[in-house]
C-alpha positions as CSV (number, residue, x, y, z in Angstrom):
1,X,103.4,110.7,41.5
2,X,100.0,110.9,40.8
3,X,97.4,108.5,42.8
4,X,96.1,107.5,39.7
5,X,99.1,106.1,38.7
6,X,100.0,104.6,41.4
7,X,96.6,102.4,41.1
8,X,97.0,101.8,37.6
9,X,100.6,99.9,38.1
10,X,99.7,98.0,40.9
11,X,96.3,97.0,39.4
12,X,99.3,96.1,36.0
13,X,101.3,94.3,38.5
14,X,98.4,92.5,39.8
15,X,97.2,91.4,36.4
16,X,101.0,90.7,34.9
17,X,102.7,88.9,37.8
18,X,99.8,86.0,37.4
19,X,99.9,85.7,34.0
20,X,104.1,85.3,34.2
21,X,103.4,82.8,37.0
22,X,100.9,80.5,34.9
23,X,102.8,81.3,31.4
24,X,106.2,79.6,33.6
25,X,104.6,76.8,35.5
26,X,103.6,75.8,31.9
27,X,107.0,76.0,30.6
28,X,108.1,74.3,33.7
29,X,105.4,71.0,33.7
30,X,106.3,71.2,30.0
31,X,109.9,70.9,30.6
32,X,108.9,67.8,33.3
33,X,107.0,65.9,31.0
34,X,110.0,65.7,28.4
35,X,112.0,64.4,31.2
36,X,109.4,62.0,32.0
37,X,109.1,60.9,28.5
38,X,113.2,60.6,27.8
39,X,113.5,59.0,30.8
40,X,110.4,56.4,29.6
41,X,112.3,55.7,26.0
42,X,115.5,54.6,27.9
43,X,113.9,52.1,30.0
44,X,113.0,53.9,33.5
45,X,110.5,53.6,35.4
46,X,109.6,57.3,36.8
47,X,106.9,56.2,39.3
48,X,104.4,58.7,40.7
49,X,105.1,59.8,43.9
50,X,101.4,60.1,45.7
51,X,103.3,61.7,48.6
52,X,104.7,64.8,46.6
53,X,101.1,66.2,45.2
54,X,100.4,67.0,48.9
55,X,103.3,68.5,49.2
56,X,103.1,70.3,46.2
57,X,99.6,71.9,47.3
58,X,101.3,72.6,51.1
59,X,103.6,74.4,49.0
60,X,101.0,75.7,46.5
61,X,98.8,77.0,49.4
62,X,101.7,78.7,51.9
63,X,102.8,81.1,48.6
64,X,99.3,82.4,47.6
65,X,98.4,82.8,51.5
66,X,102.2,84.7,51.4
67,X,101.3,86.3,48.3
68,X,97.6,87.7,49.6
69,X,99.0,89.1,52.9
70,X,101.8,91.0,50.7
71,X,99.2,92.4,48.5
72,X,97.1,93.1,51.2
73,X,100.0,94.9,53.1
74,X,101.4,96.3,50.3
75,X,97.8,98.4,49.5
76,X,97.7,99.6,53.1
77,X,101.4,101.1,52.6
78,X,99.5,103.1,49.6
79,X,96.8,103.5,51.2
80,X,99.1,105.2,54.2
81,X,101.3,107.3,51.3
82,X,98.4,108.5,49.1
83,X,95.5,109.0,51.8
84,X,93.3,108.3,49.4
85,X,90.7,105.6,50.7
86,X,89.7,104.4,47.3
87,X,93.1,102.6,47.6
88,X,91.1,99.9,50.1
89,X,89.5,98.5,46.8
90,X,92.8,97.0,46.0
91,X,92.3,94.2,49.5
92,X,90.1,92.3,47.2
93,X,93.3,92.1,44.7
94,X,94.6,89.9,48.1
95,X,92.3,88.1,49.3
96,X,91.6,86.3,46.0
97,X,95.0,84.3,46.7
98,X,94.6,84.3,50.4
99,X,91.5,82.3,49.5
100,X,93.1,79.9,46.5
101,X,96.2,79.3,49.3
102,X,93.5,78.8,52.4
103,X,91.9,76.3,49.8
104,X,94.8,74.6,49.2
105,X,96.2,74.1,52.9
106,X,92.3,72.6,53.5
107,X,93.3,70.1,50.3
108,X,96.7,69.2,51.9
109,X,94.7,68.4,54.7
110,X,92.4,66.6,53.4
111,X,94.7,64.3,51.3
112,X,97.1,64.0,54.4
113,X,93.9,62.0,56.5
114,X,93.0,60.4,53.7
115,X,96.4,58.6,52.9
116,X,96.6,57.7,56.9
């Protein structure tokens, strides 16, 4: 396969794979909120849990770190293949989500003092 190639589907993948992600979770909290809302008109009482947010940016943060670090490794296996060192440009593609996750684990954190 040609290098260029090669770029232009991970550089796809890069670009598609979020977009899924975001299109889902929204399909996902849409899904929660109708649950929420039957579960209102019956007479429940779904509470907020203010210990699951925390969790769910603990969560959050360990799958973009996982996600940056398999980006990042996945460019040095073409980068290995294709000897082509213009490959390297695709680390940035990895450390945007090692930085989101990072940012998140700080927020866990942060909301885990706060709440003792």
């Amino acid at each position: 396969m040609d290098p260029r190639t090669i770029q232009l589907v991970i550089l796809a993948a890069a670009f598609w794979l979020p977009v899924l992600a975001l299109v889902s979770l929204y399909f996902f909290r849409k899904l929660h909120l109708q649950q929420r809302l039957l579960e209102i008109e019956r007479g429940a009482n779904p509470a907020i849990d203010r210990e699951a947010a925390p969790a769910r940016a603990r969560r959050a943060g360990i799958v973009c770190v996982a996600a940056g670090i398999g980006i990042c490794v996945g460019d040095v296996i073409i980068v290995a293949a294709t000897r082509d060192p213009q490959a390297w440009a695709l680390q940035a593609l990895g450390i945007v989500p090692m930085a989101v996750g990072i940012g998140l684990l700080v927020d866990y954190r942060l909301a885990r003092r706060e709440a003792r």
